[in-house]
C-alpha positions in Angstrom: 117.7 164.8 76.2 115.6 165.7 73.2 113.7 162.7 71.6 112.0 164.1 68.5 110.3 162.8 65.3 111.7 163.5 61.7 109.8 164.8 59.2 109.5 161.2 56.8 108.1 159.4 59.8 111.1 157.0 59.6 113.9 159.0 61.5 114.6 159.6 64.9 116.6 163.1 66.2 118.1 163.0 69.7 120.3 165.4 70.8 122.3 166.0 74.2 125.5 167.9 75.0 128.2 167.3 76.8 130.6 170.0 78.3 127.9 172.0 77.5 128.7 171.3 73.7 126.0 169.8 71.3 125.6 166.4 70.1 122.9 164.8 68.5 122.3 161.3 66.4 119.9 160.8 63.2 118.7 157.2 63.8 116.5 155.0 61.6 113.8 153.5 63.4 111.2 151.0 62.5 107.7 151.9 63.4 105.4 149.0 64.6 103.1 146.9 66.8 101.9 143.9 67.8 98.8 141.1 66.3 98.3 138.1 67.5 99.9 134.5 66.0 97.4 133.2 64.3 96.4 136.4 62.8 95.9 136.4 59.2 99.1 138.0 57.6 97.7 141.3 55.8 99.9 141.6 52.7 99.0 145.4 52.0 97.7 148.5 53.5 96.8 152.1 52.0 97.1 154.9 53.9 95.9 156.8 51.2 93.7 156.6 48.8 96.6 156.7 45.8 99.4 154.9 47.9 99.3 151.1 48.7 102.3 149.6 50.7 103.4 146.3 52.3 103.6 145.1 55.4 106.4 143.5 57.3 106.0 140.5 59.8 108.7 139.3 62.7 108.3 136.5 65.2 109.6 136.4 68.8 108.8 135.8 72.1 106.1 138.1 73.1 103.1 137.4 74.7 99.9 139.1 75.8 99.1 138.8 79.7 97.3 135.5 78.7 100.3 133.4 77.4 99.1 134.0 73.5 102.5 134.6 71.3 102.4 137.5 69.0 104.3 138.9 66.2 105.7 142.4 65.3 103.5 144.2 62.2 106.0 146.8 60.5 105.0 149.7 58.7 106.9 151.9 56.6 106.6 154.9 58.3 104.9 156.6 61.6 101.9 158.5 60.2 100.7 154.8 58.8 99.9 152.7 61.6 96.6 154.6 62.1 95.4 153.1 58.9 97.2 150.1 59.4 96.1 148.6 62.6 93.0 149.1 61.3 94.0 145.7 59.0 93.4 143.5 61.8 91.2 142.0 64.4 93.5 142.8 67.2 96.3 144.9 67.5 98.9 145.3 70.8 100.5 148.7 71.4 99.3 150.2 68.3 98.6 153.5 70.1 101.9 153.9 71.5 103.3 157.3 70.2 106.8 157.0 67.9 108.9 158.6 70.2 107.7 156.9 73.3 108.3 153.7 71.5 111.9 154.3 70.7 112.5 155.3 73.8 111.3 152.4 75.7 113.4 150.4 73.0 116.6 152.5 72.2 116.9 154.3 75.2 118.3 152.7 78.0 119.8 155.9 80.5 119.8 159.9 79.5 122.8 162.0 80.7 122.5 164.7 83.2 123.7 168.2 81.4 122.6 171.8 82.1 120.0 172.5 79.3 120.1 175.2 77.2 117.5 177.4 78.4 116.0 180.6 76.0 113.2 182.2 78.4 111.5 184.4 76.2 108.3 186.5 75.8 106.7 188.8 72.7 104.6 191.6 72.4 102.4 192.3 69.5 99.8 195.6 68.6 96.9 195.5 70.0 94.6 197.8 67.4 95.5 200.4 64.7 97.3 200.2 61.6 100.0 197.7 62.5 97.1 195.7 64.6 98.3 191.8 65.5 102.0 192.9 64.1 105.3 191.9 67.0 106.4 194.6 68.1 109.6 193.3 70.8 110.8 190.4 71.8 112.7 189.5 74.6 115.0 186.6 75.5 117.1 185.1 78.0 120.0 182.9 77.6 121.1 181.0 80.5 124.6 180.1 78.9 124.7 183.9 77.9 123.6 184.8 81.3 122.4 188.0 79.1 118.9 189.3 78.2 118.4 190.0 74.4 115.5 192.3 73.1 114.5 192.9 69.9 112.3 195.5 68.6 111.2 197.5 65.0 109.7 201.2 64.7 107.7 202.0 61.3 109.8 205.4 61.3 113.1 204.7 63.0 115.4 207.5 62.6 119.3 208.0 63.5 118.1 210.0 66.4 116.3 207.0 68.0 118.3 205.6 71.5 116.8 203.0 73.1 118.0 200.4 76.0 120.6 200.2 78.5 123.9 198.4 79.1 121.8 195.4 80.9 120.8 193.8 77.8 121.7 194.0 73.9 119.0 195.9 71.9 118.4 195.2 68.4 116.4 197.6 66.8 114.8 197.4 62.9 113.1 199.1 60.5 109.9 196.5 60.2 109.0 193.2 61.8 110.6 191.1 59.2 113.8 192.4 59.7 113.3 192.0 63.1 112.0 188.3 63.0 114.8 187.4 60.6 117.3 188.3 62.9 115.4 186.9 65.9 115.5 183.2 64.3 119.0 183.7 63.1 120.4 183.7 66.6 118.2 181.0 67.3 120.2 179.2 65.1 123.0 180.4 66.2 122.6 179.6 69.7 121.0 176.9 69.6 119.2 176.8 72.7 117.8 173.2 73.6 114.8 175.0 75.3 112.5 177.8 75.3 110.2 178.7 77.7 107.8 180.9 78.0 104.3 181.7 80.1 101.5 180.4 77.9 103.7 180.0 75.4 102.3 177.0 73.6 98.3 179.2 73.6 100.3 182.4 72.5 103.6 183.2 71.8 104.4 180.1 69.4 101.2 180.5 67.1 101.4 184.4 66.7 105.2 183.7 66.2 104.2 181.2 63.1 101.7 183.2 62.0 103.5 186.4 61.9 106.4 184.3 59.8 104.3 182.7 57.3 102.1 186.3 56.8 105.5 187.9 56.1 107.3 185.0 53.7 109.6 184.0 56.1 110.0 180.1 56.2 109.6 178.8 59.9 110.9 175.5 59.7 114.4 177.5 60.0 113.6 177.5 63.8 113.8 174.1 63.9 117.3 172.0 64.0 115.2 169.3 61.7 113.1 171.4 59.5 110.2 170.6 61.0 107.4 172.4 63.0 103.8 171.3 63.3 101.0 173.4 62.6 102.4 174.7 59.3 101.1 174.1 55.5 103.2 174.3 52.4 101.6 176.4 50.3 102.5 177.9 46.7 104.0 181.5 47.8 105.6 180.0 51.0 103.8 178.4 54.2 100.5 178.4 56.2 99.9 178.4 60.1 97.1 176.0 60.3 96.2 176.1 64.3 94.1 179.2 64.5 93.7 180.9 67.7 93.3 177.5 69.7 97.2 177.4 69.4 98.8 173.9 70.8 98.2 171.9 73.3 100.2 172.5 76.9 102.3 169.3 76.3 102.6 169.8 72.6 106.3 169.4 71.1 105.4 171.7 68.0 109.3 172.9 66.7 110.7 169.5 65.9 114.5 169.4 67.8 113.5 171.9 70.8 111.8 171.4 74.0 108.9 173.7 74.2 107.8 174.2 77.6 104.6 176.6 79.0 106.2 177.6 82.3 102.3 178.0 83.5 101.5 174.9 83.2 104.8 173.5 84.9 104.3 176.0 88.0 100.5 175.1 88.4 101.7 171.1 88.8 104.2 172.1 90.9 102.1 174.2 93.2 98.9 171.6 93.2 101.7 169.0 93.9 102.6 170.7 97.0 99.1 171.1 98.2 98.5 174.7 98.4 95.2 175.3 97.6 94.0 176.1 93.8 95.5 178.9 92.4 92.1 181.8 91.7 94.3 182.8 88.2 97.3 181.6 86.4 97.9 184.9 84.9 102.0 186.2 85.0 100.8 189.3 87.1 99.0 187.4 90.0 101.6 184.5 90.0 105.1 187.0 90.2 103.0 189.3 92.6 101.6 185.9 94.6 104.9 184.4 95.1 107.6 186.6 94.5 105.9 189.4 95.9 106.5 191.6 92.0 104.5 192.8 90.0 104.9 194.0 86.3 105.9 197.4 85.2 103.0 199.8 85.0 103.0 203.2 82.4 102.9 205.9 84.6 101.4 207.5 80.9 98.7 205.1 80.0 97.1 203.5 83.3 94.2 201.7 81.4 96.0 198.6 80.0 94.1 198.2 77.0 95.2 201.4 76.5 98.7 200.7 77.1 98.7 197.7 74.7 98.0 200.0 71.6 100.0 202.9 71.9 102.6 202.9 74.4 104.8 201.2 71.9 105.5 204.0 69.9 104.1 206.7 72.8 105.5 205.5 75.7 108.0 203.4 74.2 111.1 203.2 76.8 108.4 202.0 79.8 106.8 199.6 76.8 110.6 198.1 75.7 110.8 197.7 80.2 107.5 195.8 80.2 108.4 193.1 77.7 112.0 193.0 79.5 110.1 192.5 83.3 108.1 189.9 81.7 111.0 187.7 81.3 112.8 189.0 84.3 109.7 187.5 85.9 109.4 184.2 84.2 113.5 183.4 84.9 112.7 184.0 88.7 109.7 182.0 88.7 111.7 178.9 87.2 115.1 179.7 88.7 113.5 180.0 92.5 110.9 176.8 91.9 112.9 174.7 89.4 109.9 173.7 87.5 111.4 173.0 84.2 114.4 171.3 86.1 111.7 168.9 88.1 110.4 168.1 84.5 113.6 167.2 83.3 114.4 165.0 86.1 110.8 163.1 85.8 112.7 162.7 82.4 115.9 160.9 83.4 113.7 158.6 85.6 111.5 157.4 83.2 114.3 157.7 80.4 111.4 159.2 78.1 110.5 162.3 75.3 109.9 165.2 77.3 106.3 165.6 76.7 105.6 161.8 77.8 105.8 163.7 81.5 103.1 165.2 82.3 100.4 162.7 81.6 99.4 160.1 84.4 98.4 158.0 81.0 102.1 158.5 79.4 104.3 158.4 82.2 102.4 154.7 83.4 102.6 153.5 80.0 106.5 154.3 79.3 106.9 152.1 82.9 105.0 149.6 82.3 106.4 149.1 78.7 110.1 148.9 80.2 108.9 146.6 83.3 106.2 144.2 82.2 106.4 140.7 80.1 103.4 141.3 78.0 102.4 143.6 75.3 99.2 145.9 76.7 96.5 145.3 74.1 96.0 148.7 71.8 93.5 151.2 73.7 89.9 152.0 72.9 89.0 155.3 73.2 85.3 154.7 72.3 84.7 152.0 75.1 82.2 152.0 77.9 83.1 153.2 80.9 83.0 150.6 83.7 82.0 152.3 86.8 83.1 151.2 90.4 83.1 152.4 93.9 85.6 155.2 94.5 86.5 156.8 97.8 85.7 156.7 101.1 82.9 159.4 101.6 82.7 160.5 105.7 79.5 161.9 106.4 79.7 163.7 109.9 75.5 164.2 109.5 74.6 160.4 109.3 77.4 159.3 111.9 76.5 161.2 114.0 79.9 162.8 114.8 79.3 166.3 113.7 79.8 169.2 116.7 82.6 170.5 118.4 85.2 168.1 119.6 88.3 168.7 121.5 91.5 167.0 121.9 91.2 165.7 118.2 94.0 163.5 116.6 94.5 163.2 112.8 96.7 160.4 111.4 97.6 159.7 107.7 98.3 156.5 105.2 101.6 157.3 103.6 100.7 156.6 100.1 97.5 154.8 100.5 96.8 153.9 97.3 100.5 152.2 96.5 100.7 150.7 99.7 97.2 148.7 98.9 98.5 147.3 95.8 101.8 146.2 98.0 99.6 144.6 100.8 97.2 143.0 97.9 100.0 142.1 95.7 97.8 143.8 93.2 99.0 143.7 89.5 97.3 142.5 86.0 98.8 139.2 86.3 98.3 138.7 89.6 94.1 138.1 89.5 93.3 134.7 90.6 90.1 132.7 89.8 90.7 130.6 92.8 90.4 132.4 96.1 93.7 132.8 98.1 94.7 135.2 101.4 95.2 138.2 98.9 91.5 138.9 98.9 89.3 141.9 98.2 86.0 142.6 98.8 85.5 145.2 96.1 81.6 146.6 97.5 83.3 147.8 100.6 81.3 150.1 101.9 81.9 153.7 101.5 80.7 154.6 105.0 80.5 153.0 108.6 78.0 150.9 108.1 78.3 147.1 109.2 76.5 145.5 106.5 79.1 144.4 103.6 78.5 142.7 100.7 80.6 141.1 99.4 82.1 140.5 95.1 85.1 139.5 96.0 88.1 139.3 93.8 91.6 137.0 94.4 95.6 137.9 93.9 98.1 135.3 93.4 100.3 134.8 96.1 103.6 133.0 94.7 105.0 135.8 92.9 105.2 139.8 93.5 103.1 141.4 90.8 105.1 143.9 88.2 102.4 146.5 89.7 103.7 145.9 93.6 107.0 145.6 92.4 107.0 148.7 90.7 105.7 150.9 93.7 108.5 149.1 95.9 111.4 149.7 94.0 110.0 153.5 93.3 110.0 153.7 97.1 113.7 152.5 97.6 114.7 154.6 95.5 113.0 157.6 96.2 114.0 157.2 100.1 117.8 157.2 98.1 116.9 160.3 97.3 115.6 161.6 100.2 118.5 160.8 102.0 120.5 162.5 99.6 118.5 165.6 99.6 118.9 165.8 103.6 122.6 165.3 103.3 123.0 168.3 100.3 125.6 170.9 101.3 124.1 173.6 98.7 120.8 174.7 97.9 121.7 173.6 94.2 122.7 169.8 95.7 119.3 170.1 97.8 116.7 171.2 95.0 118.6 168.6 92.5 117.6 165.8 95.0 114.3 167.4 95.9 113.3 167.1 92.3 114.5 163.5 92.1 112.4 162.5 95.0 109.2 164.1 93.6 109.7 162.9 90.5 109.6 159.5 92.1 106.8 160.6 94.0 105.0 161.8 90.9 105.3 158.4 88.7 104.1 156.0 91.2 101.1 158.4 92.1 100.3 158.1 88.2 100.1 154.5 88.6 96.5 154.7 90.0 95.4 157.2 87.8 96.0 154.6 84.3 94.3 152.0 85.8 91.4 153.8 86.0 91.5 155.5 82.9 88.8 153.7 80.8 89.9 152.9 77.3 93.9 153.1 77.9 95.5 150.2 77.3 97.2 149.6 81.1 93.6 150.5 82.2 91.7 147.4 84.3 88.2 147.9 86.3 88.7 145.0 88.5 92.4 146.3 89.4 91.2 149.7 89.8 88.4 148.5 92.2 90.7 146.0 94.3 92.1 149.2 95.2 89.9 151.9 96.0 88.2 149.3 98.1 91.0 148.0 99.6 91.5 151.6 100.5 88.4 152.0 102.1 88.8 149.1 104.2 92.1 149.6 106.0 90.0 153.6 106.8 87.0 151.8 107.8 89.2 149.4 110.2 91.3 152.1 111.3 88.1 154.5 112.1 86.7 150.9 114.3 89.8 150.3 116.2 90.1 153.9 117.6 86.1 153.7 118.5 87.3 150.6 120.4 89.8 152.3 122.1 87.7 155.0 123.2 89.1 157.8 120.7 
């Protein structure tokens, strides 16, 4: 599903399809967050220096994890709250984004539908007089099941044949033609994706650039009129990003997913714990794991080379680059499902898109939907608390370094998650009276027998929303697992794969937000209780084998 912002800050786009048809909703939403009762009721705020508006007040039953009611603060529109929380001692939930918070509010299950999905990848000139100019572009459509390519000459004559019966050429006269009719069957299509290898650093900036340098009005692109990085200007727009482009998770064309495949296949390949990737480039990834490399000019065998003037020198191998490019980045996503993993971790959390990729964003959305209280807004600017992390083994001052034969390894299935389980560790949870839930947070991070001891206390009458969380994750990813063994087709089998790891993925974030100083979920104390209850069950694992003579 696609969960995007409207241009006024007040609306909410959300499309989906079903029978492969598209549907989408324009929904008002209320932007807001959370003070305290007794907080003095602000009767203004200025976002501006020339605009003064009012605020909005509602009273329920929220709390904060200490039992203090609060009350909703309304603001006109999205882009205000910034100023606004600014109003008050205070504020809860303040830095939650707009989409994540309707989501967590209006969204209560997301349909499963095969995405749209336009792989697509540009070249541009590299020097000379049509230097940073697109040259061809090339697209896949996974509803078309076609390739596309698109491509301009500065002196195209009748006599020019180009292409093949594989894919549909279009060839123009100048790159405007050529960008015209490249966003035109955008909108035509309508694709719900695009995807492309660096996409977000490369091919999305020098596509707004190009478009504003040439008068053409961007915003077409999008099914909402809206695309970040662009400024209205008197003769048409300006792309405001520079060279830094957007950030991997960035959700630039308002109503389209925008995904950098690279970024998706690098999680994907760290997640399965194969060792850290030397480059990210397309060349050594296809060659790495599909065993392809890209096309190489027979004619121009330095690449720089290549880049300026095979386009119109060696233009039928140049027009077969582009084109292996995308052949490339379809194989890469069709063979790993990495945008499809994505879009699961989607359904599960029932969240915008780029709320998955962040251990910070995907917490947060969970904890939002699952917990009683409102999280008090974060502070980016606060001191970090430091506290004892990992075990650290030192062969050298245990004296266990050497050859040794006959050796065993055993591992903690989820180590972390199963110590807030054993702990009943949870915000909520911390006692000030000691109970059997204890921790003894200065563990030591070797074998050594003294401990001190700071110990801190969980309740033990009720199963904290952290616990509870990592259980019912478990259940249900064991669901899946189940399902993924019992898959008659590699399609059943990958759909359930990607289920379970998304799973697997969101309670493995868990951690990672509690000990992320100045987020809202974040908690020293909790994040301590578990690194040292961590190191405890190693330490008393490591002294019961000694005892047994391991």
């Amino acid at each position: 599903m696609i969960i995007s912002r409207c241009l006024d800050g007040k609306h909410i786009y959300k499309s989906w399809r079903e029978n492969n048809e598209k549907k989408f909703e324009l929904e008002r939403f209320r932007p807001y967050f959370y003070v305290k009762e007794n907080e003095k009721e602000q009767t203004t705020y200025s976002p501006s220096k020339y605009i003064k508006r009012e605020f909005e007040y509602e009273r329920g039953d929220w709390v904060n994890i200490d039992g203090e009611r609060l009350k909703k603060v309304y603001v006109e529109n999205s882009f205000d709250i910034f100023s606004a929380r600014k109003m008050f001692k205070q504020t809860y939930e303040a830095d939650v984004p707009y989409t994540f918070r309707y989501a967590v509010d209006s969204i209560s299950e997301m349909p499963e539908y095969n995405m749209r999905k336009w792989y697509w990848d540009m070249e541009w000139q590299q020097g000379g007089e049509h230097h940073n100019e697109i040259t061809t572009i090339v697209m896949y459509d996974n509803y078309d099941l076609e390739y596309t390519q698109w491509v301009w000459f500065p002196n195209i004559t009748e006599e020019t044949k180009l292409g093949s019966d594989e894919i549909n050429l279009h060839v123009f006269a100048n790159e405007k033609a050529m960008l015209e009719h490249f966003i035109t069957t955008m909108i035509v299509k309508d694709p719900d994706m695009l995807i492309a290898w660096f996409g977000h650093f490369a091919d999305i900036p020098k596509l707004l650039e190009r478009c504003c340098a040439l008068g053409i009005n961007p915003n077409r692109m999008s099914p909402i009129n809206r695309i970040d990085g662009l400024k209205k200007t008197k003769n048409g727009f300006k792309y405001t990003k520079g060279e830094k482009g957007f950030s991997p998770i960035e959700q630039p064309i308002g109503g389209r997913i925008t995904l950098s495949l690279d970024m998706a296949f690098e999680r994907q390949w760290n997640d399965s714990q194969r060792g850290t990737l030397p480059s990210l480039s397309l060349d050594y990834v296809s060659e790495s794991l599909l065993n392809k490399k890209k096309l190489v000019s027979e004619k121009f065998s330095d690449p720089n080379e290549f880049y300026r003037r095979a386009w119109l020198e060696d233009t039928e191998t140049y027009l077969q680059y582009a084109l292996k490019d995308v052949e490339l980045i379809v194989e890469i996503d069709e063979t790993n499902y990495c945008s499809e993993a994505i879009i699961a971790l989607q359904r599960l959390l029932k969240a915008p898109f780029d709320a998955c990729f962040y251990a910070s964003h995907m917490g947060s959305i969970y904890f939002m939907r699952n917990a009683y209280w409102k999280a008090p807004t974060g502070n980016k600017k606060e001191k970090k608390q430091p506290y004892q992390g990992a075990m650290i083994y030192d062969p050298l001052s245990e004296n266990t370094n050497g050859l040794h034969l006959n050796v065993a390894a055993f591992d903690f299935a989820g180590l972390y998650p199963s110590m807030m389980i054993a702990r009943n560790i949870s915000w909520e949870t911390i006692s000030d009276e000691p109970t059997d839930f204890a921790v003894n947070i200065l563990t030591p991070r070797d074998f050594s027998e003294s401990v001190a001891e700071d110990m801190v206390y969980f309740k033990t009458d009720k199963l904290g929303v952290l616990p509870r969380a990592v259980l019912e994750l478990k259940e249900l990813r064991n669901s899946y697992k189940k399902n993924m063994k019992n898959a008659e087709t590699e399609d059943e089998f990958r759909k359930w794969y990607n289920n379970q790891m998304a799973v697997k993925r969101l309670s493995a974030s868990f951690y990672g937000i509690i000990g992320y100083t100045g987020f809202s979920w974040a908690n020293p104390k909790l994040a301590a209780s578990i690194t040292a209850s961590a190191r405890e069950a190693i330490r008393l694992a490591a002294f019961k084998a000694k005892e047994m003579g391991i």
